[in-house]
C-alpha positions, -999 to 999 in steps of 0.1 A, spaced: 144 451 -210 160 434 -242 185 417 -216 159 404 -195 142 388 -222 177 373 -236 180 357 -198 147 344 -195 149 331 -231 184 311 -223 165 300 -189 134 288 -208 159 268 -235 179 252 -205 152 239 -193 139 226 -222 171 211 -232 172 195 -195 136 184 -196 145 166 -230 176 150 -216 157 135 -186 130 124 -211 157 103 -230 174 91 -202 139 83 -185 134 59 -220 166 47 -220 163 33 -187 126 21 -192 139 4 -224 164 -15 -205 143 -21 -179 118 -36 -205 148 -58 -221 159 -70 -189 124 -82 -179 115 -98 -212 156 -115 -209 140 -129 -175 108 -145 -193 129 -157 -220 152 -171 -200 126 -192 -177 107 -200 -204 111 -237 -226 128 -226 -263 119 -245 -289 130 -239 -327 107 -242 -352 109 -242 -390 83 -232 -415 75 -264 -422 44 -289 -417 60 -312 -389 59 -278 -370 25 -275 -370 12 -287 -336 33 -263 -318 20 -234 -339 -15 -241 -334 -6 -246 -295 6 -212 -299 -21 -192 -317 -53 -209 -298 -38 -208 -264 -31 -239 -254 3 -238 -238 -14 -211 -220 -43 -231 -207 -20 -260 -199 6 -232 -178 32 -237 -198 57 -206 -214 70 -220 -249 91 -194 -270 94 -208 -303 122 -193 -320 115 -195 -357 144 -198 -382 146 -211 -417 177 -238 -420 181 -266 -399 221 -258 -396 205 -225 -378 185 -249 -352 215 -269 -343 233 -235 -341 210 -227 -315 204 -257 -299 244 -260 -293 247 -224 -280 221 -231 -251 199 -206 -273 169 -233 -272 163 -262 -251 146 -283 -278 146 -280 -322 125 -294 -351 155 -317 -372 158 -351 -378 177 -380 -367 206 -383 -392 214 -347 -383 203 -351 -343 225 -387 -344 258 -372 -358 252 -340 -332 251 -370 -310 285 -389 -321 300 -350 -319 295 -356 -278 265 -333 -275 233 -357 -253 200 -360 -269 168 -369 -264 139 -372 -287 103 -372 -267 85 -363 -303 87 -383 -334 74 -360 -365 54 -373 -395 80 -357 -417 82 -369 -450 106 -359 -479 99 -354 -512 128 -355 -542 110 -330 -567 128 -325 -600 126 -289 -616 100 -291 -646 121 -278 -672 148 -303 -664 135 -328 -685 141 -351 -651 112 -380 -653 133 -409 -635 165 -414 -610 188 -423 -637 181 -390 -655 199 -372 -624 229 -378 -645 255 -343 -644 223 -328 -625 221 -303 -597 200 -313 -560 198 -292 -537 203 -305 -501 208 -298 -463 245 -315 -451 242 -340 -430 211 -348 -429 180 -368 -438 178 -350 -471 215 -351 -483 209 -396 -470 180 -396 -491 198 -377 -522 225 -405 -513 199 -431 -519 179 -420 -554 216 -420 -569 225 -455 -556 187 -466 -568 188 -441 -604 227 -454 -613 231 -418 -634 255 -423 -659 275 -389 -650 277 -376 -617 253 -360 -593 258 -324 -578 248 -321 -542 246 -286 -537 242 -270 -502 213 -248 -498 202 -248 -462 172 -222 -458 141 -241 -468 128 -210 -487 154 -203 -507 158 -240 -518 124 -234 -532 127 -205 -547 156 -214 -563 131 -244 -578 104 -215 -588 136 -192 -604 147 -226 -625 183 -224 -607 183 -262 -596 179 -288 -613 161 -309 -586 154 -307 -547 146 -324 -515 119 -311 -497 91 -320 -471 56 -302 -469 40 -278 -472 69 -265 -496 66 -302 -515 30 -293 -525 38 -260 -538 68 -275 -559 39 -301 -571 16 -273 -582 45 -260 -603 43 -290 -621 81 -307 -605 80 -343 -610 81 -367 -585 114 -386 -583 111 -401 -545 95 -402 -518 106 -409 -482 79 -429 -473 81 -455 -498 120 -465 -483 102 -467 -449 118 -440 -433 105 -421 -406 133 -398 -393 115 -367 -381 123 -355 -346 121 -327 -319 155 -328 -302 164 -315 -263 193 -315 -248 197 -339 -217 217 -308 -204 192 -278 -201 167 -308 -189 169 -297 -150 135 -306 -127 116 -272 -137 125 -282 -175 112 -316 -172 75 -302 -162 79 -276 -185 82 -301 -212 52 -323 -198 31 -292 -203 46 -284 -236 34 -323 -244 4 -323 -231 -5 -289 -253 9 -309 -282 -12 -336 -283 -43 -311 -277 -33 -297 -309 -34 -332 -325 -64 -336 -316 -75 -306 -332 -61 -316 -361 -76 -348 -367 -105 -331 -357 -109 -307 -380 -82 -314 -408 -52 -298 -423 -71 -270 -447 -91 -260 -412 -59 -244 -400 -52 -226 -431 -43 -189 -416 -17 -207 -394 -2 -223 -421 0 -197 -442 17 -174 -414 46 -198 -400 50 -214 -432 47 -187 -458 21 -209 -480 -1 -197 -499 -34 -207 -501 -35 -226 -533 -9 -247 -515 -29 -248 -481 -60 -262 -501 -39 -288 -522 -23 -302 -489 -23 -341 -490 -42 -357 -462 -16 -361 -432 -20 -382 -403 -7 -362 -374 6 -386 -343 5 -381 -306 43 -371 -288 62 -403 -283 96 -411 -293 109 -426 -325 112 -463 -330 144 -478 -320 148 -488 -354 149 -454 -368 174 -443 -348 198 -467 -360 190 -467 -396 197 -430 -391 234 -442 -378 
């Protein structure tokens, strides 16, 4: 009897055991299965990468309120936080399109790698000194620290406050690529002065930084979403059309109903806070179109 019950007990546990080992193979495939299906939406969908920043914000409204659905359109927006990460994935064929601007889209350009800009941006940058820097004027940049991107509209705009400040010593660009941590280096007092564009310029501003430049006021308008002419096939080209057409709906919207209107959004793609999402200059958001000739080549 006490042998019978050992056999049916090991029977029981084998079957068990078996019935577990199907379940985990039954999820493992299921799993992959999953992956492979989302890989296939991915894959025919248009990739865009997006930063938390302000230029962004059409696409993320087009997101949230449907309306590259309604338009039947698939946009991915792949979000990372340094513009050296969107050319990363631009290059790799990761993304079709990226938020950046032309003095970084124009050297990726000279590097042999085709562009096309169908979106100028409003993008703005603002040189915001640290306020216990002391930093009230260009010329006080003298032995000082900014923190820049390489390459790019904010390292040629760093270039420009020293040529128009003339600091006595020399000034320290210092590479710091993520947008977030370039502020937050600001809030920690590690740098002694930035370049940044909204809605991270207004929080620097509520901090009390001081205003040192201003991108606008050198007539530069280098803001850009970048595709390349190489993932641009037939099915890409409508894809992008849609994506437009969604784009401009969200324009619309804005100027509609203004910046603080789309608060939530802003605070969820660009990690604002809401003190920052109220004091938000007014911004005049533009339809798609492509930047002015002359851009591009003050950007060369």
């Amino acid at each position: 009897m006490q042998s019978m019950k050992k056999i049916l007990y090991f029977v029981i546990l084998v079957m068990t055991l078996a019935a577990c080992g199907q379940s985990y193979d039954q999820k493992r495939r299921l799993t992959k299965a999953e992956r492979r299906q989302q890989d296939s939406i991915d894959s025919a969908s248009l990739k865009i990468g997006v930063l938390p920043t302000l230029d962004c914000l059409p696409l993320f409204i087009a997101q949230d309120d449907s309306l590259f659905k309604a338009v039947g359109v698939t946009v991915h927006l792949k979000p990372f936080t340094a513009q050296l990460d969107c050319d990363t994935a631009l290059i790799r064929g990761r993304v079709e399109g990226t938020i950046t601007d032309l003095v970084r889209a124009e050297r990726l350009r000279h590097a042999g790698i085709a562009l096309e800009y169908p979106i100028a941006t409003n993008t703005y940058w603002q040189l915001l000194s640290n306020r216990t820097a002391r930093i009230h004027e260009l010329k006080q940049l003298s032995d000082k620290m900014v923190a820049i991107a390489p390459f790019s509209a904010t390292d040629r705009l760093a270039s420009i406050a020293i040529t128009l400040g003339r600091p006595k010593y020399d000034v320290y660009k210092i590479t710091v690529n993520d947008v977030l941590v370039r502020l937050k280096m600001l809030q920690n007092n590690e740098m002694d002065a930035m370049l940044l564009t909204e809605p991270q310029a207004t929080t620097a501003r509520l901090m009390g930084s001081t205003l040192l430049l201003d991108s606008r006021k050198q007539d530069l308008h280098w803001g850009v979403f970048a595709f390349r002419k190489s993932k641009m096939d037939a099915t890409r080209r409508k894809q992008l059309a849609l994506m437009i057409k969604a784009y401009n709906q969200a324009v619309d919207s804005i100027r509609r109903h203004g910046l603080q209107y789309y608060g939530p959004i802003i605070q969820k793609y660009c990690k604002a806070d809401a003190q920052t999402v109220k004091a938000l200059p007014k911004i005049e958001f533009n339809y798609a179109v492509a930047p002015e000739p002359a851009d591009i080549k003050r950007a060369q």
